[in-house]
N, C-alpha and C positions, 0 to 999 in steps of 0.2 A: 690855399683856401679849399675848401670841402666842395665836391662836386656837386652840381645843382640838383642831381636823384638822391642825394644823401642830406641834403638842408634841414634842418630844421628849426623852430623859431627863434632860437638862441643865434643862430651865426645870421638871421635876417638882424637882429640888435645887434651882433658883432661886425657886421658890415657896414651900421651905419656908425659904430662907433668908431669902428678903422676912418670912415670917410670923415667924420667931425673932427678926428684930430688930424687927418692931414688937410682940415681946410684951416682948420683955426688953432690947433694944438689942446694940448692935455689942458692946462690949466682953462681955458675959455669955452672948452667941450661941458654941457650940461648934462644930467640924465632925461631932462627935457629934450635938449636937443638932438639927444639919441633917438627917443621913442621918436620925435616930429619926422626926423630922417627915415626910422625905419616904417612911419607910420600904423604907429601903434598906439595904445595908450601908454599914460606918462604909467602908470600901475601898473602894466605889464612888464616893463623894465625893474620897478622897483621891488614885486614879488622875487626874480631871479638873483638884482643886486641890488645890495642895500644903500648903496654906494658908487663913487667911480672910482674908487679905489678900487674895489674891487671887479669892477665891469673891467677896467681897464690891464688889470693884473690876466682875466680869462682874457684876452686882447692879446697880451705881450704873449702868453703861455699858446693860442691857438698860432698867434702868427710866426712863433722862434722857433717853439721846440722842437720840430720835424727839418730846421735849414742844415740840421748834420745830417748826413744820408752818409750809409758806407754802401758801396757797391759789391759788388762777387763777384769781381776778377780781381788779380794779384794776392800777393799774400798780406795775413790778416795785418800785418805791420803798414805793406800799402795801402789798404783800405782803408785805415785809421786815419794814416798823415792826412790823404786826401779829404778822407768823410770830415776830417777836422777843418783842414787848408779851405776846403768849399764853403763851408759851414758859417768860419770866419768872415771869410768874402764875403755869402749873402746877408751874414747879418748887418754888418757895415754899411753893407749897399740897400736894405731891407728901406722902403721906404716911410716905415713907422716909426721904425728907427732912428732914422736920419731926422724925422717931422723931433722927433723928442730930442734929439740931443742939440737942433736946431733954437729950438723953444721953450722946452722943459725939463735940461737936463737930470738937472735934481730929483726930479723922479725918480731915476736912475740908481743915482747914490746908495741907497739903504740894500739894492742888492748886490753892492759892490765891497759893502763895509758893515751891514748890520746882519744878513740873514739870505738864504738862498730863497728865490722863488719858485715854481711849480717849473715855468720853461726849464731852470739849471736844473733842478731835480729830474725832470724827465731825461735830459741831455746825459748829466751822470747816471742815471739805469742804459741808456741807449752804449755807450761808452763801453762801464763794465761790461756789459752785454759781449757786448764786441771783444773786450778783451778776455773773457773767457772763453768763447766761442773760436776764438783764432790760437787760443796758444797751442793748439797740436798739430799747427805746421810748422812750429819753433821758430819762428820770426820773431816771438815780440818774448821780453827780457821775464823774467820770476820777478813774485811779490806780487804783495795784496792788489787784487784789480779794481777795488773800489777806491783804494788808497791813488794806484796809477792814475783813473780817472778823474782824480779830483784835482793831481798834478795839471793835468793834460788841460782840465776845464779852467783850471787858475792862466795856464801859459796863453790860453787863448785869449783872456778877456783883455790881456798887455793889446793884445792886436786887433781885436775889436776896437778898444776904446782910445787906444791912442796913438794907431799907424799914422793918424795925417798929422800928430803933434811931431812926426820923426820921416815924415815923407817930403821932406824941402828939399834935401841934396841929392835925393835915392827914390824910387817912385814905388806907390804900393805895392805893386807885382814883387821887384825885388824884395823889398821887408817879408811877402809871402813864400819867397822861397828861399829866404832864410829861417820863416816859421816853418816849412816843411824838412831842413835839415835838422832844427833843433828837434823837432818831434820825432823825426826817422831816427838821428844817435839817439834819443832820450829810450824809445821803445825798442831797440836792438836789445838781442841778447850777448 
């Protein structure tokens, strides 16, 4: 979340709409009961969204897009797996997250099978980003880096969305550090 000297009236509505859907979930969250939470008027929400679709779309995109983080130690190939491997974990473990796939999965759906959202878009520019920026210590393989990161962002969402459908005999740490080998061979040169 944004530091309290950085707030502005948008994240006091996106905090209360973080909290309405983890008390009652996406579908039972109002834009009433956002502005009531965030104590504002109901038309102060509605000026900004027209909608919870789309309150909720600024929602997923403030609280996802920033859980990659690459660091500045190791090489640019390590900073990936990792920035990746973390990334994965906290979305998983992301408590919006967890409230939605608890409750409203389907939500979910249309940016798994129809279309990217703003969080995936920012995540692949953060990616690229990274894989340009690292290939001159020769750790990570040739080819197009927008192309890699779209690989990289598809590999991921197998282990977001479906480690505990495949964590009954094996526990999610292991499935994470076999997503770390697949990504470490997949970006070798």
């Amino acid at each position: 979340m944004t530091s309290e000297c950085h707030r502005g009236p948008d994240d006091l509505i996106l905090d209360a709409a973080r909290a309405c859907v983890l008390a009652v979930g996406l579908r039972r969250t109002t834009l009433t009961d956002v502005a009531r939470r965030a104590k504002v008027s109901r038309m102060t929400v509605y000026r900004r969204w027209p909608d919870m679709g789309s309150l909720i779309g600024d929602l997923m995109t403030r609280e996802w897009s920033t859980l990659f983080r690459f660091t500045v130690e190791g090489t640019a190939r390590e900073r990936l797996v990792e920035g990746i491997v973390h990334g994965v974990g906290a979305l998983r473990s992301h408590p919006v997250f967890r409230r939605i796939v608890e409750l409203d999965p389907e939500i979910l759906l249309p940016y798994l099978v129809d279309r990217r959202g703003t969080s995936q878009d920012r995540i692949l520019d953060r990616l690229t980003a990274a894989i340009r920026e690292g290939r001159s210590d020769g750790s990570l393989r040739t080819g197009d880096p927008a192309l890699i990161a779209r690989t990289l962002l598809l590999s991921a969402h197998g282990f977001v969305f479906s480690a505990h459908t495949m964590a009954d005999d094996v526990g999610v740490a292991d499935l994470d550090a076999q997503l770390r080998a697949l990504l470490d061979r997949y970006l070798a040169p």
